[in-house]
C-alpha positions in Angstrom: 38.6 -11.6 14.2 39.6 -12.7 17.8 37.1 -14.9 19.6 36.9 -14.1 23.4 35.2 -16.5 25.9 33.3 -14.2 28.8 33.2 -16.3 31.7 31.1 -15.0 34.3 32.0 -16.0 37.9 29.3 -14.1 40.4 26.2 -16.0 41.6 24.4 -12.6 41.0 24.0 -11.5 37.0 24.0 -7.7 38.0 26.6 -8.1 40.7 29.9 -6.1 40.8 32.3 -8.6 39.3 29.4 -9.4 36.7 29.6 -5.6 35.8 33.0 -4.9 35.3 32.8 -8.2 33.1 29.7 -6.7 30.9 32.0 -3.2 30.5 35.5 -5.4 29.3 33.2 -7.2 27.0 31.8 -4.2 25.6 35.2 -2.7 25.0 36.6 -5.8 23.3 33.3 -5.8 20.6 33.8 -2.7 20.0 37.7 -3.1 19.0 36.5 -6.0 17.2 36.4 -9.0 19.0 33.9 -11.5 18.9 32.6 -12.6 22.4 30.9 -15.5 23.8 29.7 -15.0 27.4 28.9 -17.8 30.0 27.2 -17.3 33.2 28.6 -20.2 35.3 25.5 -19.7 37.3 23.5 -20.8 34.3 25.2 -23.9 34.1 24.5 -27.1 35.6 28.0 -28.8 36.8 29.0 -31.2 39.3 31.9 -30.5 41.0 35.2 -32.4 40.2 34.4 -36.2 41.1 37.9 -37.3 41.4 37.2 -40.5 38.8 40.0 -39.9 37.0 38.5 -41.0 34.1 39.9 -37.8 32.4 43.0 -39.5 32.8 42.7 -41.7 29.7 41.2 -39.5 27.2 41.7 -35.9 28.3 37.3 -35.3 28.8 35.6 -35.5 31.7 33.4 -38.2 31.8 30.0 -36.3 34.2 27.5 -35.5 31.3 26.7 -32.0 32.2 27.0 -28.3 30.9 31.0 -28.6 31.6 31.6 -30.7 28.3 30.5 -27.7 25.8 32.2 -25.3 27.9 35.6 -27.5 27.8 34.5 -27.2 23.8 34.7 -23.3 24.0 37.9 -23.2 25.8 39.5 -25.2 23.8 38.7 -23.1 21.0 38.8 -19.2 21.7 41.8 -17.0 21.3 41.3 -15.5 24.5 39.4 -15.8 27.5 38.1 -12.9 30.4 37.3 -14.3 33.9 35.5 -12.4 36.3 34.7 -13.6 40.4 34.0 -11.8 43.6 36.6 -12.4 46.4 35.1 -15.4 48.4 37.0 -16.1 51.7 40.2 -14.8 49.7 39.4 -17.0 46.5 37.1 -17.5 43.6 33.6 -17.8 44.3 32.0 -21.6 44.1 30.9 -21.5 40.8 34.3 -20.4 39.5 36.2 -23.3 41.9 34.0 -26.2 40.7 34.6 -24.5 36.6 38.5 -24.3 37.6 38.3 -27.8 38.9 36.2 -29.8 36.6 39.2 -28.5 33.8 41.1 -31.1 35.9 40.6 -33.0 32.5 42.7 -30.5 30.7 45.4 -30.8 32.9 45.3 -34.7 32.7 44.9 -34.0 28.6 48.3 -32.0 28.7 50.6 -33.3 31.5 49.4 -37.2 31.4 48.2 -37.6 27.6 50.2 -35.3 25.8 53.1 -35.1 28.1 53.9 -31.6 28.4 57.2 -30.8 30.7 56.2 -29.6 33.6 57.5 -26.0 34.6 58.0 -25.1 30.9 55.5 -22.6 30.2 54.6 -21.0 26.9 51.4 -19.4 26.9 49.9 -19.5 23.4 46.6 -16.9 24.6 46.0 -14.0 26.6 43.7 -14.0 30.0 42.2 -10.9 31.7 41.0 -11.7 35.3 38.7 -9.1 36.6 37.8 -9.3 40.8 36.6 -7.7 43.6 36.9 -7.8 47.0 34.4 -5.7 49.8 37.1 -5.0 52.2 41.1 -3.4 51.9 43.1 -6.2 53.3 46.4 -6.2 52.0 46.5 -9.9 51.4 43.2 -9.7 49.9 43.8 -10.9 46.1 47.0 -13.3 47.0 44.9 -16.8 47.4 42.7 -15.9 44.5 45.9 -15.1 42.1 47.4 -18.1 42.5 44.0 -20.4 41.5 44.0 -18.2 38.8 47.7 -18.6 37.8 47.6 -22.5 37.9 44.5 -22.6 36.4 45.5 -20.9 33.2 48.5 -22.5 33.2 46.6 -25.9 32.7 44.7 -24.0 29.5 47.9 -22.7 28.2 46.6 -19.0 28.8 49.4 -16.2 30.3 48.4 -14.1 33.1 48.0 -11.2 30.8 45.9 -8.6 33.5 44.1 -8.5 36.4 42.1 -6.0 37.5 41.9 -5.8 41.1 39.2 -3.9 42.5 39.4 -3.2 46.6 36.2 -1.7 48.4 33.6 -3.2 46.0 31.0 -5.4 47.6 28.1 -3.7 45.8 26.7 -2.5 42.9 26.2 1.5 44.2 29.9 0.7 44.9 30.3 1.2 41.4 28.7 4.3 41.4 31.1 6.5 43.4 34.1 4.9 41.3 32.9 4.6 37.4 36.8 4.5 36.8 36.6 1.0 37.5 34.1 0.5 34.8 36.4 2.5 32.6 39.7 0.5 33.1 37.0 -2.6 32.6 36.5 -1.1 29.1 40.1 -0.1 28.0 41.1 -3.1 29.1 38.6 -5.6 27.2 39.5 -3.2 24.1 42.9 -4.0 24.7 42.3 -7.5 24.6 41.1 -7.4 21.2 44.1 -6.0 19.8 46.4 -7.7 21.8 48.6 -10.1 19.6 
């Protein structure tokens, strides 16, 4: 059975983003996949310290919520992100998530010496976001966090889904095709190899 991490990236539990997380979820359960979900908003987490302590053993060294987190990333087979479009990026409690895994980046490129550039993702991500207004550089700033960031957890790029005109909710409402794709998409995840 594949084990999905759910990370949750909204301040608000019944937000948009939080929404289209709860549908992808659903889907991948029902196609058979155990998931774990995280509300980053639960979490108590200092933001990246720069101590560099990570450097040395590949774990942060802040005793907070980030430390069995790191523990659960480590250890699923796949992993869904969701975050609302903040000033064209991830919203704070996704950035200081993103950053704190500064240790797993130390842990591959410092400790175990990875070659740089030489990517081969051994799991899948799906990044679900969306943004209130239809700018056309809207999701450009928030792809690339997301692309370096999984690079550093060894995770391809697998989907996003990229949601314009969603700042609400109701929003929701007048396009349940969004929920829908959500779904499919989660199910997919499951069965993905």
């Amino acid at each position: 059975m594949k084990r999905i991490l759910a990370i949750y990236g909204s301040p608000r539990k019944k937000g948009t983003t939080s929404l289209l997380l709860s549908s992808a979820v659903r889907g991948a359960r029902e196609a058979g996949a155990e998931v774990e979900e995280v509300f980053l908003k639960d979490l108590k987490m200092s933001p990246c310290l720069e101590i560099y302590a990570c450097k040395k053993t590949g774990r942060c060294i802040i005793e907070d919520d980030f430390q069995a987190l790191q523990d659960k990333l480590e250890a699923c087979d796949a992993l869904m992100l969701s975050s609302p479009i903040f000033f064209y990026t991830v919203s704070s409690h996704a950035k200081i998530f993103m950053d704190r895994c500064q240790a797993l980046w130390a842990k591959k490129y410092l400790i175990d010496r990875a070659p740089f550039g030489i990517r081969q993702p051994a799991r899948k991500a799906l990044f679900l976001c969306a943004g209130a207004t239809s700018g056309g550089k809207l999701f450009d700033g928030v792809l690339l966090t997301v692309k370096y960031f999984l690079d550093t957890l060894d995770m391809e790029q697998w989907k996003n889904l990229l949601f314009r005109g969603l700042e609400s909710p109701e929003d929701l409402d007048k396009k349940p095709e969004c929920l829908d794709e959500a779904y499919l998409s989660g199910a997919e995840l499951a069965r993905a190899p």
